[in-house]
C-alpha positions as CSV (number, residue, x, y, z in Angstrom):
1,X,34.2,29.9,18.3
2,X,36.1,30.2,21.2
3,X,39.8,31.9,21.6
4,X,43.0,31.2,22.8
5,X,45.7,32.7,25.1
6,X,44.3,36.6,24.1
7,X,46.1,39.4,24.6
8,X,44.4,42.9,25.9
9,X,44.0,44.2,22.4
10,X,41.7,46.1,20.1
11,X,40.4,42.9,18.8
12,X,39.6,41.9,22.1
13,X,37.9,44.8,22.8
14,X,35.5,45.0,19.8
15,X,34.9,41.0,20.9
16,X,33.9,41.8,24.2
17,X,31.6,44.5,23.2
18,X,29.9,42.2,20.7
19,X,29.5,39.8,23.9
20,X,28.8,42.0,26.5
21,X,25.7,44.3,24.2
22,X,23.1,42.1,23.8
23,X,23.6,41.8,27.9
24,X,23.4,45.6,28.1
25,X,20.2,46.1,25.8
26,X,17.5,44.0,27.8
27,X,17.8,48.0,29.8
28,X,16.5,49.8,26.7
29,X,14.5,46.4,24.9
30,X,12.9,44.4,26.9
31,X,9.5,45.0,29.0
32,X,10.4,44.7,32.6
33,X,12.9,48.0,33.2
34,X,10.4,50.0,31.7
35,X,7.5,48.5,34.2
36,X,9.9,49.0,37.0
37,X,10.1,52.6,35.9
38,X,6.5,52.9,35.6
39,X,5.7,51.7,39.0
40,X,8.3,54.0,40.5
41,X,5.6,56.8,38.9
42,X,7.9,58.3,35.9
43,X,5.3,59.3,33.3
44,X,7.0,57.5,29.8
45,X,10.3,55.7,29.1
46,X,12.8,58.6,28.3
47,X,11.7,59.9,32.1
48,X,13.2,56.5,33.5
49,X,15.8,56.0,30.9
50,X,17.5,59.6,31.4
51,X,16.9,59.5,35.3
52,X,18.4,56.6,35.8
53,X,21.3,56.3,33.6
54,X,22.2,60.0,34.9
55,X,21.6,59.5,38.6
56,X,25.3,57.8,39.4
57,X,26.7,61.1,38.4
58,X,24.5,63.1,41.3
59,X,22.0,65.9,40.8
60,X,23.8,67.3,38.0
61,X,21.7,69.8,35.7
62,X,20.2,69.2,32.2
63,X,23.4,70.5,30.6
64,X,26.2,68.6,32.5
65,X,23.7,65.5,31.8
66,X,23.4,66.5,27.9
67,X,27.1,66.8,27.6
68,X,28.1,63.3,29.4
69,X,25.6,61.7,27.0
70,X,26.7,63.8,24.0
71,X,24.4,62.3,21.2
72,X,21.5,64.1,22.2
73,X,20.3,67.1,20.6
74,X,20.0,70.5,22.5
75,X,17.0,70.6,24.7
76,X,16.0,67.1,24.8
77,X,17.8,66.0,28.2
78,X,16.2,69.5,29.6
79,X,12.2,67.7,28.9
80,X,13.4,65.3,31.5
81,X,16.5,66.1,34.1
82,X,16.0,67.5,36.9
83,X,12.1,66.8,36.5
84,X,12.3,63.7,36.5
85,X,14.3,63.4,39.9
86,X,12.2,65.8,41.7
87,X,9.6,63.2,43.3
88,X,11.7,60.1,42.4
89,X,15.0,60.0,44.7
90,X,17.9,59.0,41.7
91,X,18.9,55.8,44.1
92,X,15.5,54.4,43.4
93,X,15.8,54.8,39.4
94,X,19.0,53.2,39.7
95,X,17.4,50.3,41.5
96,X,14.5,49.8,39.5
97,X,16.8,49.8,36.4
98,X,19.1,47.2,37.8
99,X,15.7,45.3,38.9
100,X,14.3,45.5,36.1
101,X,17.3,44.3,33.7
102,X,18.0,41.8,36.0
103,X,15.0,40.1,35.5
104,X,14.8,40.2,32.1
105,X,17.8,38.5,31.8
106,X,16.3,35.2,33.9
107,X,13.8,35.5,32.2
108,X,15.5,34.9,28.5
109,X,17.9,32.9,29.9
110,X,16.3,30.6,31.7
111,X,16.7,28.7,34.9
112,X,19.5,26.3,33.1
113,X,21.9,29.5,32.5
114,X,20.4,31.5,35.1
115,X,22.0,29.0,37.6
116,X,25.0,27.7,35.7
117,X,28.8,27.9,36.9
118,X,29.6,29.5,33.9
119,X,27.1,32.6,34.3
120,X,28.6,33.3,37.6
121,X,32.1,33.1,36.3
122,X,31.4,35.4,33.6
123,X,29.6,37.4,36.2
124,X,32.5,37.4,38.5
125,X,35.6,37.7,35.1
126,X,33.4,40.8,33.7
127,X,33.6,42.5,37.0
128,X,37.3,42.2,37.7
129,X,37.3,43.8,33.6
130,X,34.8,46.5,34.8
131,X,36.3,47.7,38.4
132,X,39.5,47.6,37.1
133,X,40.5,50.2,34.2
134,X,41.6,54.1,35.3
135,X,39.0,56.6,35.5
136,X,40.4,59.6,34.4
137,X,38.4,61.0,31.5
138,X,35.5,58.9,32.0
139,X,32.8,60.5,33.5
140,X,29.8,58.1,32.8
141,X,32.3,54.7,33.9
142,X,33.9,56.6,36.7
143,X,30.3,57.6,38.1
144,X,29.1,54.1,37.9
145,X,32.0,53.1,39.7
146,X,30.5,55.1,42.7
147,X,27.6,52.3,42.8
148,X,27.8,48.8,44.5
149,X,28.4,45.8,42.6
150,X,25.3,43.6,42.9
151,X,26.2,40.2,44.8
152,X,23.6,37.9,42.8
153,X,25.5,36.5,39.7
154,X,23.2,37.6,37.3
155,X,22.3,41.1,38.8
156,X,26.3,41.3,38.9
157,X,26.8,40.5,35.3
158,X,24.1,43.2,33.8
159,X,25.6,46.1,36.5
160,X,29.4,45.6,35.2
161,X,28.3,44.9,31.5
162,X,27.0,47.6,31.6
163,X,29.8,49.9,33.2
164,X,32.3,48.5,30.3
165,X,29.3,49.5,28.2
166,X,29.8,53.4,29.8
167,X,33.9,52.8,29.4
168,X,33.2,52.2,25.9
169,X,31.0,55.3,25.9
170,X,33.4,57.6,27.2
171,X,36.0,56.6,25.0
172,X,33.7,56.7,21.6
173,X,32.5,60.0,22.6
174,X,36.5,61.0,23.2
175,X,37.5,59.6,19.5
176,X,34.5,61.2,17.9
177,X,35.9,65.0,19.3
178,X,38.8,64.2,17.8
179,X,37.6,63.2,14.7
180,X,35.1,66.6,15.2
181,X,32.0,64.6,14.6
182,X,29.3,65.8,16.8
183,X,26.5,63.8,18.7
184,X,23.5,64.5,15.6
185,X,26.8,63.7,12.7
186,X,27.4,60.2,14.9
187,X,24.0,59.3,14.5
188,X,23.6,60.3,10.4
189,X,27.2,58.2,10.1
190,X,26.1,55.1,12.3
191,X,22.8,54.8,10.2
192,X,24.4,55.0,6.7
193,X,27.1,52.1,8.1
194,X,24.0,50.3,9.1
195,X,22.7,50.3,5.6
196,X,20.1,53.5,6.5
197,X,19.2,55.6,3.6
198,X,17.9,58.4,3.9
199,X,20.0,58.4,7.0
200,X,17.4,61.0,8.5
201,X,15.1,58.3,8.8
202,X,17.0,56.8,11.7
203,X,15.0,56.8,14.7
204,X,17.3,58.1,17.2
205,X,16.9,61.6,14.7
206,X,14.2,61.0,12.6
207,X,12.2,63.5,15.1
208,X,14.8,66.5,15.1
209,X,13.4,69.6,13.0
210,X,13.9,69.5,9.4
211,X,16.0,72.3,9.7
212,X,18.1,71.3,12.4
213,X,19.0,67.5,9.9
214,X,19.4,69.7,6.7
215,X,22.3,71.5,8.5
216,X,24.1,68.6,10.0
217,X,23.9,66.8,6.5
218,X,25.0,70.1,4.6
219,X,27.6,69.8,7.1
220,X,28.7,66.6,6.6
221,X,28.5,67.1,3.1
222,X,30.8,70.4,3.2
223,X,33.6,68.5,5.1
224,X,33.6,65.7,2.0
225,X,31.8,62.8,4.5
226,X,28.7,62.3,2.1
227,X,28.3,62.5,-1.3
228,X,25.1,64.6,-2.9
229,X,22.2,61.8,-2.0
230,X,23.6,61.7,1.5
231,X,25.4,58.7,0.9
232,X,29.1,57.7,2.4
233,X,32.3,59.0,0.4
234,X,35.1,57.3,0.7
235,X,36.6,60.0,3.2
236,X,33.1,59.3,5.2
237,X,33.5,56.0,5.5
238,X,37.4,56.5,6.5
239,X,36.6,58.7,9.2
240,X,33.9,56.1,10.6
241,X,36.1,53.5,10.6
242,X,38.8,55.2,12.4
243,X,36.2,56.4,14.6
244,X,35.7,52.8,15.6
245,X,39.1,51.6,15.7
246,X,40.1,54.6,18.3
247,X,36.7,53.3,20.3
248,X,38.6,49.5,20.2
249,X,41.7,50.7,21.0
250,X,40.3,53.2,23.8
251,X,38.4,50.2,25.4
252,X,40.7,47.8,26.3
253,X,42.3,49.0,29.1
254,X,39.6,47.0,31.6
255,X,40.8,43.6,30.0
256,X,44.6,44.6,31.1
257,X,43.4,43.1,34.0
258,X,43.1,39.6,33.1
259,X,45.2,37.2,32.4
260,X,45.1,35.9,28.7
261,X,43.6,32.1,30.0
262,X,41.2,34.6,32.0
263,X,40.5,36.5,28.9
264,X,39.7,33.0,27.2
265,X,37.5,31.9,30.0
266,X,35.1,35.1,29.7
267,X,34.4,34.6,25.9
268,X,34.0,31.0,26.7
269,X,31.6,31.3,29.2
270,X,29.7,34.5,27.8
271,X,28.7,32.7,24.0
272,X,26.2,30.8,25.2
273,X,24.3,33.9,27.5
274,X,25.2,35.9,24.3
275,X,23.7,33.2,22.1
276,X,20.5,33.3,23.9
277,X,20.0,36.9,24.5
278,X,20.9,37.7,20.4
279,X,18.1,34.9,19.7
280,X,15.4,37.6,20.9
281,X,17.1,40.7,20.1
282,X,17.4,41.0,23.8
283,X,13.5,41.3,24.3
């Protein structure tokens, strides 16, 4: 349904993510970044994935890299940065990604959308959003600000999706230190809002030690966030959705820069690309 005369807000925010994701996730979905990254020579997908997402913020070591990311447990982002720069210039990652996720969205959204007016205005609304918000505090956002902005409309759209997506980022990670959740503790309480139980089973952590879960759950359970069968308490659940309201509020400052009819035209123009992409889970 579209929207009219929107204002900058929270709501807006959490809308525009929901439009702009599916956008984002051909990167980490569908087949074509990953054979870009493969013909570059990086030996599996987390090679590609970390040196490219990493690269606009320079030759930064493993630990700058983990902390930027945040939800990745200790020694993980070490297995990959810098060795996965050291025969692969970062420029060329960061090409090949971009490549790569720009062809997977022609290819899902075919030459109708691919070439419509409307996917060019979205293209061109998103980025005014994306180049447009402060930088202070934002290290993954303010790094891909340091890229160009792709001229061809749809190569245009993924690249500043995808730096709201790193806005968003940077502010989630901000309201989670608040809340003193930490990167494993965001992934047990995303999976049990999901509907995951055992929440350990979720396969961004289902790999950690045994160990290393146990104590983030008797963690969590020691603070009053889950109950006895890992499940949410109340106070869990509370937390995680204050969590996400701080990330809406946090994310709307790139939207201050459109005007509300502007605002109206974006979401108009990104539901059917968004309709398309959800309709194969952006594969």
């Amino acid at each position: 349904m579209g929207t009219t005369h929107l204002e900058p807000t929270a709501h807006v925010a959490r809308r525009m993510f929901e439009l702009l994701e599916p956008i984002c996730l051909v990167t980490f979905l569908a087949d074509e970044c990953n054979e870009e990254m493969a013909a570059l020579g990086h030996r599996g997908y987390w090679d590609g994935y970390f040196a490219s997402r990493a690269a606009p913020l320079g030759r930064v070591p493993a630990h700058v890299v983990h902390a930027a990311f945040y939800n990745f447990a200790d020694g993980e982002v070490a297995r990959h940065i810098p060795r996965a720069w050291e025969t692969i210039p970062p420029a060329a990652s960061v090409a090949a990604r971009e490549r790569g996720s720009a062809a997977s969205l022609r290819r899902i959204l075919g030459d109708e959308l691919v070439g419509s007016p409307g996917l060019a205005r979205a293209a061109d609304l998103t980025t005014k959003a994306a180049t447009s918000a402060p930088t202070e505090g934002r290290m993954m956002y303010a790094g891909m600000r340091t890229l160009d902005v792709p001229g061809d409309p749809v190569a245009r759209l993924w690249h500043s999706a995808t730096m709201l997506r790193e806005h968003r980022g940077d502010g989630h990670i901000a309201a989670l230190l608040g809340a003193r959740i930490g990167g494993t503790e965001a992934h047990v309480l995303s999976a049990l809002d999901q509907g995951i139980h055992p929440a350990e089973s979720f396969g961004r952590i289902h790999h950690l030690p045994e160990e290393r879960l146990a104590a983030v759950m008797d963690g969590l359970r020691a603070r009053g966030l889950i109950d006895s069968e890992g499940r949410f308490t109340d106070t869990g659940r509370a937390t995680k959705q204050r969590i996400e309201a701080l990330t809406d509020d946090l994310a709307t400052p790139p939207y201050d820069a459109l005007s509300p009819a502007e605002l109206d035209e974006l979401i108009t123009e990104l539901q059917p690309i968004t309709a398309a992409l959800k309709a194969t889970d952006s594969r």
